[in-house]
C-alpha positions in Angstrom: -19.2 39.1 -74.9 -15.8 38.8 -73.2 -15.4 40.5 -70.2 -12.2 42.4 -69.5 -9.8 41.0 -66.6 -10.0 43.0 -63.7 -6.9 44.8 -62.5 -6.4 42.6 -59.7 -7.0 39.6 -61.9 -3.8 40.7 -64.0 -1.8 41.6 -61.0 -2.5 38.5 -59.9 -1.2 36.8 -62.6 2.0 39.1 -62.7 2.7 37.5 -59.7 3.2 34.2 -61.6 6.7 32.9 -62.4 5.3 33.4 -66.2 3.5 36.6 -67.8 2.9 36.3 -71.3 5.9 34.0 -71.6 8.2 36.5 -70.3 9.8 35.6 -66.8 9.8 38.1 -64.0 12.9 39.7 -62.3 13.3 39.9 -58.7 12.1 42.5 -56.8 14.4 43.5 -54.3 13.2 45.4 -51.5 15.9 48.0 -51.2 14.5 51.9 -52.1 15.9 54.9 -52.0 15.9 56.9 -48.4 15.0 60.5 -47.4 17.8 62.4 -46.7 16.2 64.6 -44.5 15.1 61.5 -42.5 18.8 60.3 -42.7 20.1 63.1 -41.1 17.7 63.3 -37.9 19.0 59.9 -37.1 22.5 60.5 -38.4 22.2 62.5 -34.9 20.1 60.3 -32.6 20.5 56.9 -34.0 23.5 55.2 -35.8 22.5 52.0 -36.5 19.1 52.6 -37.6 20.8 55.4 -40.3 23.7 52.6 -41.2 20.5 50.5 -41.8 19.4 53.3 -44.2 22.5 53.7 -46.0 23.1 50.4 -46.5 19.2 50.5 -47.8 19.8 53.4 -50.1 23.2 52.4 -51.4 21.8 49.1 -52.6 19.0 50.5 -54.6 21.4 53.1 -56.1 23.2 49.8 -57.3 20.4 47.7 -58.8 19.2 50.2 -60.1 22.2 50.1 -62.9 20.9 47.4 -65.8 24.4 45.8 -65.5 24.5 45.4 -61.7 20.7 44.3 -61.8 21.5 41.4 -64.6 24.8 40.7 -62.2 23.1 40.0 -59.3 20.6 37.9 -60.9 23.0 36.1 -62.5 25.0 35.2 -59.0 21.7 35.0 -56.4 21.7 36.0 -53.2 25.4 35.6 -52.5 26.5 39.2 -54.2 23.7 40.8 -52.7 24.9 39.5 -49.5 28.2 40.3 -50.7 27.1 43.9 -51.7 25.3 44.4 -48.4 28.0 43.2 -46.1 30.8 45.5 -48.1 28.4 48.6 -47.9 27.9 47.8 -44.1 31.5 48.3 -43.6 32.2 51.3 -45.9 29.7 53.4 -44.4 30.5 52.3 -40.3 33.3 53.8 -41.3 31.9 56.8 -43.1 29.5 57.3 -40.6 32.1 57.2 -37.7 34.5 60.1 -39.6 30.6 62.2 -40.2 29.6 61.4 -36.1 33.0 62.8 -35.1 33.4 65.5 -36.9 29.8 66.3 -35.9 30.3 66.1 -32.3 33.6 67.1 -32.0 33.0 70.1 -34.1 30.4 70.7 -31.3 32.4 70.5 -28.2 34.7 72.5 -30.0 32.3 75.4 -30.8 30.7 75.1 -27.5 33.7 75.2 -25.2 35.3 78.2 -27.2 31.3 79.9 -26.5 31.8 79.2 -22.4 35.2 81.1 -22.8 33.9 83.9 -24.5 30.9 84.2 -22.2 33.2 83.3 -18.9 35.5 86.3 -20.5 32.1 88.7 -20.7 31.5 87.9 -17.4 35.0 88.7 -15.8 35.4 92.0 -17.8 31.5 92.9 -17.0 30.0 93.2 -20.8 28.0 90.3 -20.5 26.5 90.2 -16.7 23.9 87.3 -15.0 21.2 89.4 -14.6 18.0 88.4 -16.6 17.9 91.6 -18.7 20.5 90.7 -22.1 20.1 92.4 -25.3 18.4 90.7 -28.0 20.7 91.5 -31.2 23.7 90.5 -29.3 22.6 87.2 -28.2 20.8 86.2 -31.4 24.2 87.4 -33.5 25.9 85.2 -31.0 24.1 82.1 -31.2 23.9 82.3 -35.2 27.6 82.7 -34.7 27.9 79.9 -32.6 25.8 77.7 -35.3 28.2 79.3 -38.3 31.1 78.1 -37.0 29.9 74.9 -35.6 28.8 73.9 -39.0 31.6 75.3 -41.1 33.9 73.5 -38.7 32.2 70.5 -39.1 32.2 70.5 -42.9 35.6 70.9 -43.4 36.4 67.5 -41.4 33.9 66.2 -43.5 35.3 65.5 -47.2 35.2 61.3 -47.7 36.1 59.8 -50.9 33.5 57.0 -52.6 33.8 55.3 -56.1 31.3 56.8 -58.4 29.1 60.1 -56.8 27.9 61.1 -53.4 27.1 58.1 -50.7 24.0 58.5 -48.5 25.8 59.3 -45.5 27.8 62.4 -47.5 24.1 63.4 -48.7 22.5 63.1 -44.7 25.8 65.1 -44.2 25.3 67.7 -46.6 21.3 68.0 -45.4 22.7 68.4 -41.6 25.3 71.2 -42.9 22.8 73.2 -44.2 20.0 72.5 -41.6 22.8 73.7 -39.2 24.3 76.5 -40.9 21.2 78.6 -42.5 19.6 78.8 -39.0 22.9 80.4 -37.8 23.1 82.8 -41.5 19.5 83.8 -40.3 20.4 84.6 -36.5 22.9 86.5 -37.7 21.2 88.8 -40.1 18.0 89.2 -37.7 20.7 90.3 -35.2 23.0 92.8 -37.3 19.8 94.4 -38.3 18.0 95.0 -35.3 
């Protein structure tokens, strides 16, 4: 009786150049990315996210039969070719997402020191340790509101064919910004 190949014995022999006369394509090893990952280090880390990007945008792209067939038709040149022209699109991108980001954020924060330096002077707001609850939690969900809408609307970038992984990470980081502020706001109108 014949035995049966083992698993390992066929993906062993999947690894060949040759499987049942049928060549193998190229594994690339570019996947797609989190964008919830993306946007943590859209804030701390900008080269490790460009890393991403690139990452993600190339798998988005051989994924497509016709770009797949392409690129094994031409070798490693397109792909270098591919990665180096993503690189520079979204550096790019990235700077225009970082800078709205943070200059939304200076924005936000110094108009927040003027209204609390103009509580201070006209006595509404005072230094003691004592502060009402509702007030402060309306005005930091404010705060985040506006900090996010501002940030969105300096964030509209144009790409060929649907959204690019930094506008996704950007899109993640709106809303992980602006529900918290929604929900500071509510909790603090109705208490």
């Amino acid at each position: 009786m014949d035995k049966v190949p083992s698993i390992k014995v066929l993906a062993a022999s999947r690894r060949s150049s040759t499987w049942l006369g049928v060549m193998e394509t190229p594994r690339y090893p570019y996947r797609r990315q989190s964008p919830y990952l993306g946007a943590i280090l859209l804030l701390v880390s900008k080269k490790a996210f460009l890393e991403m990007a690139v990452n993600h945008g190339m798998a988005i792209n051989l994924e497509s039969p016709d770009q797949r067939r392409h690129a094994e038709a031409r070798g490693g040149e397109l792909i270098a070719e591919w990665e180096n022209s993503y690189r520079s699109g979204y550096s790019e991108m990235v700077a225009e997402i970082r800078g709205a980001l943070w200059g939304s954020f200076a924005a936000i924060a110094f108009l927040s020191l003027t209204a609390i330096a103009i509580g201070l002077f006209n006595g509404s707001v005072s230094a003691s340790l004592s502060y009402d609850l509702p007030k402060a939690l309306t005005f930091v969900g404010t705060a985040l509101v506006a900090w996010a809408t501002l940030m969105e609307l300096g964030g509209s970038f144009m790409v060929w064919d649907g959204p690019a992984y930094p506008q996704i990470a950007h899109k993640v980081l709106f809303k992980s910004i602006f529900l918290p502020g929604i929900a500071l706001l509510l909790v603090g109108l109705v208490q």
